[in-house]
C-alpha positions, 0 to 999 in steps of 0.5 A, a space after each residue: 937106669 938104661 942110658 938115652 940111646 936105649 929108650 924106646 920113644 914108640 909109646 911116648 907120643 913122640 912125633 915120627 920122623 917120616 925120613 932119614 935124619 942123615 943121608 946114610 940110612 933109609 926109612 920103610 915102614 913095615 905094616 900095618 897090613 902086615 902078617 908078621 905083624 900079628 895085628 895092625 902093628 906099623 913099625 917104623 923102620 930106620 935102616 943101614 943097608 939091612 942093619 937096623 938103625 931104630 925100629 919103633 912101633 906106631 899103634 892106634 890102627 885098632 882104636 877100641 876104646 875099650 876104657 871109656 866104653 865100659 864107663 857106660 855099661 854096668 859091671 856085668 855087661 863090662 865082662 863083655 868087653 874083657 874078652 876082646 882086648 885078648 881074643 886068644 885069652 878070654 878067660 884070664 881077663 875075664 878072670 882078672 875083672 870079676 876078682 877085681 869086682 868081687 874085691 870091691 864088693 866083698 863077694 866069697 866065690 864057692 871053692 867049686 868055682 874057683 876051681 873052675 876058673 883055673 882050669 879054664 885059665 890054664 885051658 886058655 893059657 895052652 890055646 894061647 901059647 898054641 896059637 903063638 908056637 904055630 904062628 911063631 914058627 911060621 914067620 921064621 919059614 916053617 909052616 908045618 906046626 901051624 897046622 898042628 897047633 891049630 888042629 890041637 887047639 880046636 880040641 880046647 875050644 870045643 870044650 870051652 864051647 860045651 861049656 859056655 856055649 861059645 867058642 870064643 869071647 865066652 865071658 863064662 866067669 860071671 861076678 860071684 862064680 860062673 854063668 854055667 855048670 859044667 856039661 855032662 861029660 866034661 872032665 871025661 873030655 878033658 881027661 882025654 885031651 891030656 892023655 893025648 897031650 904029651 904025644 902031641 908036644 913030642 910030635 912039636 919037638 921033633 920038628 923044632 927042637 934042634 932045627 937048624 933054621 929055629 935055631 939059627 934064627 932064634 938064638 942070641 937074636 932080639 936080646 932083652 935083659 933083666 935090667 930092661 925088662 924090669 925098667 920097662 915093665 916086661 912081664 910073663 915069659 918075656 920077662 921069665 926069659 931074662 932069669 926072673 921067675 915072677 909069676 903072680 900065681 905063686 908070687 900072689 895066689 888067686 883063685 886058690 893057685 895056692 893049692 895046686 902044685 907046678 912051676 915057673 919056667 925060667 930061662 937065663 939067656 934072655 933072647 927069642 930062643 929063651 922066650 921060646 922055651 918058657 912058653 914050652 915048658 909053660 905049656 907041660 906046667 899047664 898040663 900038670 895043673 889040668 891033671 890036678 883039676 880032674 881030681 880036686 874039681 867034682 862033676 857037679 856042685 856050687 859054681 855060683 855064689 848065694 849073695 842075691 846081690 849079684 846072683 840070679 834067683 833060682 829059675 825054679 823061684 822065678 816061675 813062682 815068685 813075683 819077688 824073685 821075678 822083680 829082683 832078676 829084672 833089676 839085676 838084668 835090666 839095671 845092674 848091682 850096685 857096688 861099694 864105692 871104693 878103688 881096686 887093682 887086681 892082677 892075673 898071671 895071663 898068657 903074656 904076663 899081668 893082666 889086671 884091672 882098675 875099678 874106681 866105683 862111686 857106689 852106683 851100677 856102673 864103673 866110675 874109672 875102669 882101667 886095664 893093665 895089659 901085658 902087650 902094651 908094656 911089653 910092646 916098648 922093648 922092641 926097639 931094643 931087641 931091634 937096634 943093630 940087628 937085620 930086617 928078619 929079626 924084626 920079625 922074630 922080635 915080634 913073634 917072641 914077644 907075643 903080642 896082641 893088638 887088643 891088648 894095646 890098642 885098647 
């Protein structure tokens, strides 16, 4: 158990002191009109001169309400709203929704189809981990990776975007399988994009790895160890970071995971340095799993389920059948109806576990729909990796966290 002074009251709905409990120490706030912030994140600082006394987070600026809204949508248009809690990651929530609805109902996905998924998720998880390297780098005073991680990451969406039609929010995982086959000429795309990847990560190194100031502000500093990140929740590379390989691709294979072969990143110094190289090194692991796509996934075939419980008719039925006319209708129009029952099912996302609770009563709407997100849980720990550190570590601190907004405020 982590003694008193060491828990984070940030997330509890304690009421915030607006000024200093002592005489000797200062309060400022930092955000939420902040870029180091990544979002609309305020954080409450208490300071000793430039030591930190406390630093805790104060969210809510976003307010989606994302959880009640999908109460009044059905299953399908509910897909939408996974896309916007992580903008960065569309495809793993995405993912983590549509498994936990075919979960309740029962639905056996086309192996085609799962195959896709996953490398659309790996696709994501690299876009992801390219936004957070740049912008990470960048707080730290280095602006030249930015640039470069940017220029690498459009590569992935125009992919996403031959695919779904849409760069980002795609919602391109439907229940069941997919909303599209994959384009002409995709896996020939792809297969360039990882040709030219090693040479772009040696091109990255050489401007991090080693450099004086990365290190000099990444390591030893924003500490979390093992027996915090666990008491608070921490998943993914943060937790990763501590010494801990849980991921649930291999832990809890979804998706057929189980048939690809890469592994889990770990480092055992538990600071911002460590975090950084979890997410390096996840990024090759990707990449490994991408090269296996371009062999275990064909050009064409299946990608959606034959249950017309939940799949359009063919466009070909459509045209000539009043039946198949009818049922698309009702399928657009009102939506299916699922199984009533309760699920959890969780994803390994590019911040760690992303997962999703459906309560159904047996209509076409959710009863109770809840999201497990990883920046939420995550978020709790900066105060630790704050305390009687300076002002520019809370910065780091947040960095290597890798937070996003959408995922907290939802």
């Amino acid at each position: 158990m982590l003694s008193d002074d060491r828990v984070a009251p940030a997330l509890e709905g304690q009421d915030l002191e607006e000024e200093s409990l002592t005489n000797d120490t200062m309060v400022i706030n930092l955000g939420p009109q902040h870029p180091s912030t990544h979002g609309v994140l305020r954080v409450r600082l208490e300071l000793d001169g430039e030591r930190v006394v406390d630093a805790q987070p104060v969210i809510g600026y976003l307010h989606t309400g994302f959880e009640k809204t999908a109460e009044s949508l059905s299953y399908q248009q509910c897909n939408t709203l996974t896309d916007r809690l992580d903008y960065l990651a569309p495809m793993t929530n995405n993912l983590a929704y549509v498994l936990a609805v075919e979960k309740l109902m029962g639905i056996e996905v086309p192996k085609r189809a799962q195959r896709i998924r996953v490398l659309f998720s790996e696709l994501t998880r690299l876009a992801s981990h390219l936004v957070w390297l740049g912008t990470h780098v960048m707080d730290l005073g280095a602006m030249s990776l930015f640039f470069y991680t940017m220029r690498e990451r459009e590569v992935i969406l125009d992919m996403i975007e031959a695919a779904s039609g849409v760069r980002m929010n795609p919602s391109y995982f439907r229940v069941g399988g997919l909303a599209y086959d994959l384009p002409d000429g995709f896996m020939e795309k792809l297969g360039a994009f990882l040709k030219d990847f090693p040479r772009w990560m040696k091109s990255y190194r050489t401007l991090f790895e080693g450099n004086p100031l990365i290190n000099e502000r990444l390591i030893g500093i924003a500490r979390l160890s093992q027996e915090e990140a666990l008491a608070w929740s921490v998943t993914g590379p943060n937790l990763r970071a501590t010494g801990l390989g849980l991921d649930l691709r291999k832990a809890e294979p979804y998706s057929c995971y189980d048939e690809f072969d890469f592994s889990v990143p770990v480092r055992t110094e538990a600071d911002a340095y460590a975090r950084l190289w979890v997410r390096v090194d996840e990024m090759y692991e990707s990449a490994k799993i991408l090269e296996q796509c371009l062999t275990k996934i064909e050009p064409h075939g299946v990608y959606m389920t034959s249950d017309r419980k939940v799949a359009l008719p063919p466009r070909e039925q459509i045209y000539g059948d009043m039946e198949a006319l009818i049922h698309q209708f009702k399928l657009v129009t009102q939506g299916f109806p699922v199984p009533p029952g309760e699920v959890y099912q969780g994803v390994e996302g590019p911040r760690g576990e992303m997962g999703f609770y459906l309560v159904s009563d047996g209509g076409p709407r959710p009863y109770r729909w809840r999201a497990r997100t990883p920046s939420f849980y995550n978020l709790q720990t900066l105060p630790i990796m704050c305390k009687d550190g300076l002002v520019a570590d809370v910065i780091t601190a947040i960095g290597s966290i890798d937070i996003m907004l959408g995922d907290v405020d939802k």
